[in-house]
C-alpha beads as a LAMMPS data file, in Angstrom:
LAMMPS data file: protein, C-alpha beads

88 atoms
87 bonds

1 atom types
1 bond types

-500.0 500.0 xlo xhi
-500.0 500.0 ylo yhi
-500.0 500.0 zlo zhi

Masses

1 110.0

Atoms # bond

1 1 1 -301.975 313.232 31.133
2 1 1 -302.289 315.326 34.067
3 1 1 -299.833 317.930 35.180
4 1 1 -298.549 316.276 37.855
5 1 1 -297.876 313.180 35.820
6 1 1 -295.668 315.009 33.575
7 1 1 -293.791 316.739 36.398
8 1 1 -292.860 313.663 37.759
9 1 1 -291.625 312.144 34.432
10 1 1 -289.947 315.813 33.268
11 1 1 -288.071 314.969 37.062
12 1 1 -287.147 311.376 36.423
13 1 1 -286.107 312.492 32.778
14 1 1 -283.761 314.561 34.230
15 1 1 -282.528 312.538 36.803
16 1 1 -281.305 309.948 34.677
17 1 1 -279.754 312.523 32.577
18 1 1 -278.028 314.232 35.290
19 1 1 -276.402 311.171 36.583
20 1 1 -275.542 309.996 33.499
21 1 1 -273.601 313.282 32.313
22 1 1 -272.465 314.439 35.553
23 1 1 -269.702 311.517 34.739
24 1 1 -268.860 313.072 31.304
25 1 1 -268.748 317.021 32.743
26 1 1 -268.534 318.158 36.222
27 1 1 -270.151 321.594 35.077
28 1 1 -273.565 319.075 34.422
29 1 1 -273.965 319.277 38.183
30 1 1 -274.659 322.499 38.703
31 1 1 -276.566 323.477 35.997
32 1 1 -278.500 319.470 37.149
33 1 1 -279.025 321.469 40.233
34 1 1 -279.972 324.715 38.803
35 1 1 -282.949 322.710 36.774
36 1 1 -283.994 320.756 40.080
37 1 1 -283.934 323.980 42.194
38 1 1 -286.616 325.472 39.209
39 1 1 -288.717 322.138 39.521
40 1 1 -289.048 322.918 43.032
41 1 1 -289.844 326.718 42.943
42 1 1 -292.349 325.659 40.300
43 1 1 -293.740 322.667 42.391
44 1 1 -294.079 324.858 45.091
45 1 1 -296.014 327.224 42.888
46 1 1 -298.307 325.093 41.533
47 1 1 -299.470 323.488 45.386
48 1 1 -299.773 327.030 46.703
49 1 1 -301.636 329.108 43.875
50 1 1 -302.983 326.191 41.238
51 1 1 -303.961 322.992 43.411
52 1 1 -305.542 324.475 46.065
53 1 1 -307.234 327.186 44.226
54 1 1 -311.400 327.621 45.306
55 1 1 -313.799 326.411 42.523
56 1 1 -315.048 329.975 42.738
57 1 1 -312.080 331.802 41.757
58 1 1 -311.632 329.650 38.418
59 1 1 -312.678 332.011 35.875
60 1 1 -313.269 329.001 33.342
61 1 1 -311.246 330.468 30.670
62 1 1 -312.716 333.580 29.948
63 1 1 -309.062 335.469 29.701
64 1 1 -307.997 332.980 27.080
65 1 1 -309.819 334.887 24.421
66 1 1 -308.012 338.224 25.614
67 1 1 -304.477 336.588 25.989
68 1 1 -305.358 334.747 22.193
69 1 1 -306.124 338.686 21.239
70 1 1 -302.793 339.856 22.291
71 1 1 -300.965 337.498 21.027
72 1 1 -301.971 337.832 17.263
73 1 1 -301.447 341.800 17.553
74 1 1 -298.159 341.790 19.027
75 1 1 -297.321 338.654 15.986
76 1 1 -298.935 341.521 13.599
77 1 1 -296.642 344.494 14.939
78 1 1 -293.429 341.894 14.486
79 1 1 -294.299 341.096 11.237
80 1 1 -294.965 345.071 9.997
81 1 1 -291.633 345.679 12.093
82 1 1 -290.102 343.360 10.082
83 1 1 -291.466 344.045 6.841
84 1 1 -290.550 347.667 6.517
85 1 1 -286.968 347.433 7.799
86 1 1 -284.155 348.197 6.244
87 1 1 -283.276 345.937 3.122
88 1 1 -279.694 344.364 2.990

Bonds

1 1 1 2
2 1 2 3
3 1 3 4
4 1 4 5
5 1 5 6
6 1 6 7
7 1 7 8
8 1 8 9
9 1 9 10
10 1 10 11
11 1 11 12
12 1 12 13
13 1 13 14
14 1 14 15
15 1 15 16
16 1 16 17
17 1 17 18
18 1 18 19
19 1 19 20
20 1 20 21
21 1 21 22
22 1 22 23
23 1 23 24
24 1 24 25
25 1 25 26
26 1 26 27
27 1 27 28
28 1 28 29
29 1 29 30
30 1 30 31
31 1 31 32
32 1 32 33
33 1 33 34
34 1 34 35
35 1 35 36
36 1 36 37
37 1 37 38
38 1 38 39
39 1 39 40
40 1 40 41
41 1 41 42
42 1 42 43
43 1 43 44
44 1 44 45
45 1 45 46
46 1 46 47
47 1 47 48
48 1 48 49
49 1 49 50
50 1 50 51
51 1 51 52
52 1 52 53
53 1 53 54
54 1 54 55
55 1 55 56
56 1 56 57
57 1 57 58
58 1 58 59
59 1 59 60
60 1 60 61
61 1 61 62
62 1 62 63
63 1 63 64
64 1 64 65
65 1 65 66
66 1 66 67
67 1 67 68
68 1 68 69
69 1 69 70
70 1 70 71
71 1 71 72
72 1 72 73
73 1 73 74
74 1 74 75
75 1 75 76
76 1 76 77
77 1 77 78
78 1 78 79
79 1 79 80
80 1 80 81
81 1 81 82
82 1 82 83
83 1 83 84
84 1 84 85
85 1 85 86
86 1 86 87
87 1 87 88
């Protein structure tokens, strides 16, 4: 499923949901507005810096193994964090 794809059914998901709850609780409407406003900003993200990015500016994944890296050392600071706090 492509990205765009699941956009557009994340939207209709909560379209129907908004509509549906906005009946129940007024406050649904703004936060059902709040959500929308952050599918647009991230719509509008995606067509500026990811769809119309140049073929020669794709790296090809070659920062995955870095972000992967940094990921498992901060997990193993948490979990020597963790392990040598206090006891309760």
């Amino acid at each position: 499923m492509s990205l765009r794809v699941f956009i557009q059914f994340v939207c209709n998901t909560y379209i129907g949901e908004a509509i549906t709850y906005s009946v129940i609780s007024p406050l649904i409407n703004g936060l059902a507005f709040g959500t929308f406003f952050a599918f647009y900003q991230l719509y509008k993200y995606l067509f500026l810096w990811v769809y119309e990015q140049k073929p020669s500016s794709d790296t090809g994944g070659l920062f995955f193994p870095k972000a992967i890296q940094q990921v498992f050392v901060g997990l193993y600071i948490e979990e020597v964090s963790f392990g040598c706090g206090p006891e309760l």
